[in-house]
DRENDO-911675 format. One record per residue (C-alpha): residue in one letter; x, y, z. Coordinates in Angstrom, 1 decimal, always signed. Last residue first. Example, Ala and Ser with C-alpha at 12.3 -4.5 7.8 and 13.67 -1.06 7.14 Angstrom:
BEGIN
r; X; Y; Z
s; +13.7; -1.1; +7.1
a; +12.3; -4.5; +7.8
This chain:
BEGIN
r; X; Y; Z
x; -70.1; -100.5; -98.4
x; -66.6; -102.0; -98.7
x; -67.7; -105.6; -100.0
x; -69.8; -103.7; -102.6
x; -66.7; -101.6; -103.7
x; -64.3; -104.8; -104.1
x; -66.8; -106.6; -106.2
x; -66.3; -103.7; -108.7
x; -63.0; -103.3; -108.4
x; -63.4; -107.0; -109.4
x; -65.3; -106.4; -112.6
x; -63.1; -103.0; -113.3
x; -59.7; -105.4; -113.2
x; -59.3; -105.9; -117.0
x; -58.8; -101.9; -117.0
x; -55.5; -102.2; -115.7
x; -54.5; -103.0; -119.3
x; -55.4; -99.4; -120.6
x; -52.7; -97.8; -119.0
x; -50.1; -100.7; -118.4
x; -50.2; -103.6; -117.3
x; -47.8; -106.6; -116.4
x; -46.5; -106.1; -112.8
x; -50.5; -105.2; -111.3
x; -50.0; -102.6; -108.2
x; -53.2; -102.8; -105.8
x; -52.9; -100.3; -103.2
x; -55.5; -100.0; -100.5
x; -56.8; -96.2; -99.0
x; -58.6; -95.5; -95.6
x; -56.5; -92.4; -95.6
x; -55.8; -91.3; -98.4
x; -52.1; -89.3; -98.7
x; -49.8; -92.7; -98.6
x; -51.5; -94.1; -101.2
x; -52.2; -91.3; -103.6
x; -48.9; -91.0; -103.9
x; -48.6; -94.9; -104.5
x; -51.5; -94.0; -106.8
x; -49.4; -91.6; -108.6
x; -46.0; -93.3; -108.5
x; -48.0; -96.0; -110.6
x; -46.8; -93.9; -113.8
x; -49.8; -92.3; -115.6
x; -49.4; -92.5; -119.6
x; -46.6; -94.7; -119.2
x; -48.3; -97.3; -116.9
x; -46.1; -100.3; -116.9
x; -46.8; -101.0; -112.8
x; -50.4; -101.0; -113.7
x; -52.4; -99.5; -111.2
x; -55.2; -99.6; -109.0
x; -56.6; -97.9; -105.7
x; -59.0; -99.0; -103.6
x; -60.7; -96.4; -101.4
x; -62.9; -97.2; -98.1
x; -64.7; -94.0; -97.4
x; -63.0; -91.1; -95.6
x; -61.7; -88.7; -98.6
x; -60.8; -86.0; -96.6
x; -56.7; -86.7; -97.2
x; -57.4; -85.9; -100.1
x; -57.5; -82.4; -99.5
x; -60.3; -80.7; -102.0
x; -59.9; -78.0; -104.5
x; -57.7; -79.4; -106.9
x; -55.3; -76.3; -106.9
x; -53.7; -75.7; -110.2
x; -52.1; -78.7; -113.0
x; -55.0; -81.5; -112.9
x; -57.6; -78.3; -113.8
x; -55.2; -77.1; -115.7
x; -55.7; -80.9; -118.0
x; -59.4; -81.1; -117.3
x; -60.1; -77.9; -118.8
x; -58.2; -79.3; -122.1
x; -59.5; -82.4; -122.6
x; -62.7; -81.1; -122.2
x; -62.5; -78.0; -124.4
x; -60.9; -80.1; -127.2
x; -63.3; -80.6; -129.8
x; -67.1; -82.1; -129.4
x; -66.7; -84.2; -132.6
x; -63.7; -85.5; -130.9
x; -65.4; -87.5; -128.3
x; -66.6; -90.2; -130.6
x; -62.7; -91.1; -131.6
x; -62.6; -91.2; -127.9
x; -65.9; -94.1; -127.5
x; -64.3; -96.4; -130.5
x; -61.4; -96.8; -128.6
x; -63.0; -97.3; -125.3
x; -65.9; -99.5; -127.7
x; -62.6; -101.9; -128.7
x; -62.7; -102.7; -124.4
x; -64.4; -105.9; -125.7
x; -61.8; -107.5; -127.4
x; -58.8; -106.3; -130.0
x; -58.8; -102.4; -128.1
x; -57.1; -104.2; -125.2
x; -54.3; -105.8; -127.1
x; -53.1; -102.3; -127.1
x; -52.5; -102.1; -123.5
x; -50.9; -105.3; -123.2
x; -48.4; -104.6; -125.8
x; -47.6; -101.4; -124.3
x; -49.1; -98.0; -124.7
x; -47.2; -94.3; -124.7
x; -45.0; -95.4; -127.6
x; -48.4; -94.7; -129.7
x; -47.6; -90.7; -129.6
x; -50.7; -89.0; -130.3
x; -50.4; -85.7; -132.0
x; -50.5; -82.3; -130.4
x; -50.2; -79.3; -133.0
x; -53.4; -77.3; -132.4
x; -53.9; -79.4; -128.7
x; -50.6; -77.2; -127.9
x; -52.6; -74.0; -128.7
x; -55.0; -74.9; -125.7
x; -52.8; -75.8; -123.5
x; -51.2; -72.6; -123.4
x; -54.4; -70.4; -123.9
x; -55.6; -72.7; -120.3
x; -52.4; -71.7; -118.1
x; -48.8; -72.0; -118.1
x; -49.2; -75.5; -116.2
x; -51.5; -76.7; -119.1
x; -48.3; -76.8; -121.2
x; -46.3; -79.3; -119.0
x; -49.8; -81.7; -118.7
x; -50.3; -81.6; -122.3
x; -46.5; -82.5; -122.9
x; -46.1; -85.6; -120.8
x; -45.6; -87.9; -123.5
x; -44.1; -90.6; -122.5
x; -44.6; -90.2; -118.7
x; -42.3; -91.8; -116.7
x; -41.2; -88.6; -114.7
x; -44.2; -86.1; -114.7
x; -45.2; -86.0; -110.9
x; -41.8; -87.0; -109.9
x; -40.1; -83.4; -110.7
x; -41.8; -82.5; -107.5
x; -44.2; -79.1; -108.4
x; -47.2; -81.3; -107.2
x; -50.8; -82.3; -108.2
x; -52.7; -84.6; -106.7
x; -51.9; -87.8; -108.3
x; -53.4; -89.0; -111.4
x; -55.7; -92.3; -111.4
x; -54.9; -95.6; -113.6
x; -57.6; -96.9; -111.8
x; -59.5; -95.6; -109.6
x; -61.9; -97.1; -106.5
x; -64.4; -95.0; -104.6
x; -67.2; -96.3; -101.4
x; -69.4; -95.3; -99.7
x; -69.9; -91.5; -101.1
x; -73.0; -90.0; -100.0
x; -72.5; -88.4; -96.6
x; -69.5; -87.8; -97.2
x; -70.1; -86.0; -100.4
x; -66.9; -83.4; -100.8
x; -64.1; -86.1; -100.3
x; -65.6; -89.3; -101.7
x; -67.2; -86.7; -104.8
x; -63.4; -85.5; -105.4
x; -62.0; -88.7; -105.3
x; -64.1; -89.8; -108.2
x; -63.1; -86.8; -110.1
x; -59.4; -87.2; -109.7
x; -59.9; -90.7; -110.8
x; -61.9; -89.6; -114.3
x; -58.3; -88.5; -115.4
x; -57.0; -92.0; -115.8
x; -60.0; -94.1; -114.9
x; -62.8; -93.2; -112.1
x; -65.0; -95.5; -109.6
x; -68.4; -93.8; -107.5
x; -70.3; -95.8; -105.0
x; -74.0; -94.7; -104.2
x; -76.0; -92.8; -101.3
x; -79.4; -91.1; -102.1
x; -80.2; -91.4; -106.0
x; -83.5; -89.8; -106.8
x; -82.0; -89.0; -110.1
x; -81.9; -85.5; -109.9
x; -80.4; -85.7; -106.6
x; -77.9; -87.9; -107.9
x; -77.2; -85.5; -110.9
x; -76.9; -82.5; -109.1
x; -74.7; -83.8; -106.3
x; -72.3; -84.9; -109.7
x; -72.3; -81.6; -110.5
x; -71.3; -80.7; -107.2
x; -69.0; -83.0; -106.9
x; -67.2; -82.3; -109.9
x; -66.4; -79.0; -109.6
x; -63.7; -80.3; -106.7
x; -61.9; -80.9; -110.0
x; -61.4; -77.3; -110.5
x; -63.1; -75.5; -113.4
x; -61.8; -72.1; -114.9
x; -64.1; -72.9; -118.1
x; -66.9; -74.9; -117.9
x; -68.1; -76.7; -120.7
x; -71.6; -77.6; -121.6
x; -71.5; -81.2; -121.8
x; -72.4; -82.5; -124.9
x; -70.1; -85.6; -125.0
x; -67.5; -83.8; -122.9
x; -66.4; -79.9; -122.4
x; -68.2; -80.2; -118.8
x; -67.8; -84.0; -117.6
x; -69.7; -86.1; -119.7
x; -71.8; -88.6; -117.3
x; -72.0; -92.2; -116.2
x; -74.4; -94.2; -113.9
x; -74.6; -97.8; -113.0
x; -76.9; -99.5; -111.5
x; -75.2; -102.4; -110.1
x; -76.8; -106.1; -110.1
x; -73.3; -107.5; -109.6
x; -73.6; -109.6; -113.7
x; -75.1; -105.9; -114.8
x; -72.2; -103.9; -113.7
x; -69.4; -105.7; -115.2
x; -72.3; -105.7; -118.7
x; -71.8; -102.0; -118.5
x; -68.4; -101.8; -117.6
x; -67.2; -104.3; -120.6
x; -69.9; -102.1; -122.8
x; -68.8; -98.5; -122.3
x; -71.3; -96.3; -120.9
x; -71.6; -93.2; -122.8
x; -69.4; -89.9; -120.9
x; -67.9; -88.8; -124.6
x; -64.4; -89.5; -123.7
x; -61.3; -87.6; -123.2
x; -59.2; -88.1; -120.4
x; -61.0; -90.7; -118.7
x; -64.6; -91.5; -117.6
x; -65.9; -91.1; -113.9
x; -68.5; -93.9; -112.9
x; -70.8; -93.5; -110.5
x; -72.3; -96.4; -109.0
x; -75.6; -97.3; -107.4
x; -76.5; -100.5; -105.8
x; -80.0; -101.8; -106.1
x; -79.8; -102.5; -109.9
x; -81.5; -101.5; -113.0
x; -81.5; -97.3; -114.5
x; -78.6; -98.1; -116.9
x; -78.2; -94.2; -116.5
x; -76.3; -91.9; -119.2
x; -76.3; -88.9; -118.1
x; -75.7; -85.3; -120.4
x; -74.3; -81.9; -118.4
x; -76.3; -78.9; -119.1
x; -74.9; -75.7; -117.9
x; -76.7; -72.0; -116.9
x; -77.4; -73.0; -113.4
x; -76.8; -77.6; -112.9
x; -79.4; -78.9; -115.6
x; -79.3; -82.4; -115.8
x; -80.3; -84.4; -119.3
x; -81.0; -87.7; -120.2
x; -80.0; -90.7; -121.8
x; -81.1; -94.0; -120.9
């Protein structure tokens, strides 16, 4: 089901399977239209989870909000639940959606049971560490001059394929081909999303994450080029009630083979 939330002046679209006794709010990546992909969908089904996506602002119809943090996204995410009659629920994110799942753990405590990521950024930090590893780290060195400089890189930016390993790529071959098929959907709504969530990575996040009190699992490939693991390992040491699961053979994409048992993981934890 598709529907739309009104949060002010902004719309932000949902996508609810509507079935299950468990809630869980999944954060897409860096960019995608905010649909629910079919390998999470059916992972969600088989644990009778209801699971519930959305396009953060810029995304899949999203109105975009300029300036935002990722702290933003609890309270659109507050918006949504409430909307939905949802009380308490568990919320997972990948690549850039992890930020945003840690956000709604830190800023809904009452709400949040659980939050697992995979493949998540670290909060961000002027160490030379945060970008070393990446392969193409140049959307995330533009955004820190500020939105009109990340913005004029995405006129020239091209994708550099180097940034995925064998594992990665044989990824898009089976189910997770709708991920694939789900970003060349997201470009029809341009770059705003991509873009705000890159600053938004770059400045202030809004929220210590060191707040986040629920149970958090965090995974990573230790091939990740996109995202090296020293982010969750960051992330480790920084979350309180956090678990580190590092996976030798994946990379970016790869780590996504584990969203069935992240899922288990989450309704063990609640």
């Amino acid at each position: 089901m598709r529907i739309e939330v009104q949060r002010g002046d902004r719309t932000l679209v949902v996508h609810d399977d509507g079935a299950g006794e468990t809630a869980l709010l999944w954060h897409i990546g860096s960019p995608q239209t905010g649909a629910l992909l079919a390998p999470v969908l059916e992972a969600a089904r088989a644990r009778g989870i209801r699971l519930i996506s959305y396009g953060r602002p810029g995304y899949g119809g999203s109105t975009a909000n300029r300036g935002r943090d990722v702290a933003s996204a609890a309270l659109d995410v507050e918006a949504i639940v409430d909307h939905l009659g949802v009380d308490t629920f568990a919320t997972m994110g990948a690549s850039g959606g992890g930020p945003h799942a840690l956000a709604c753990a830190a800023l809904l405590p009452g709400r949040v049971t659980a939050v697992a990521t995979l493949a998540s950024l670290a909060h961000y930090s002027s160490e030379s560490w945060w970008v070393d590893g990446m392969q193409a780290p140049g959307g995330i060195l533009s955004a820190l001059s500020g939105r009109q400089a990340r913005a004029s890189f995405a006129e020239t930016d091209e994708f550099d394929p180097e940034q995925f390993i064998a594992a990665d790529l044989a990824m898009f071959d089976g189910p997770w081909s709708t991920l694939g098929e789900d970003v060349a959907a997201s470009e029809q709504w341009g770059d705003d999303g991509l873009i705000d969530d890159d600053v938004a990575f770059t400045k202030a996040w809004g929220f210590d994450p060191g707040a986040v009190a629920a149970p958090t699992l965090l995974l990573h490939g230790h091939l990740d080029r996109v995202v090296p693991v020293a982010h969750s390992e960051w992330m480790a040491r920084h979350v309180p009630r956090s678990e580190l699961v590092v996976h030798p053979g994946d990379g970016h994409i790869a780590i996504l083979r584990e969203v069935p048992a992240a899922m288990d993981w989450l309704l063990a934890a609640q």
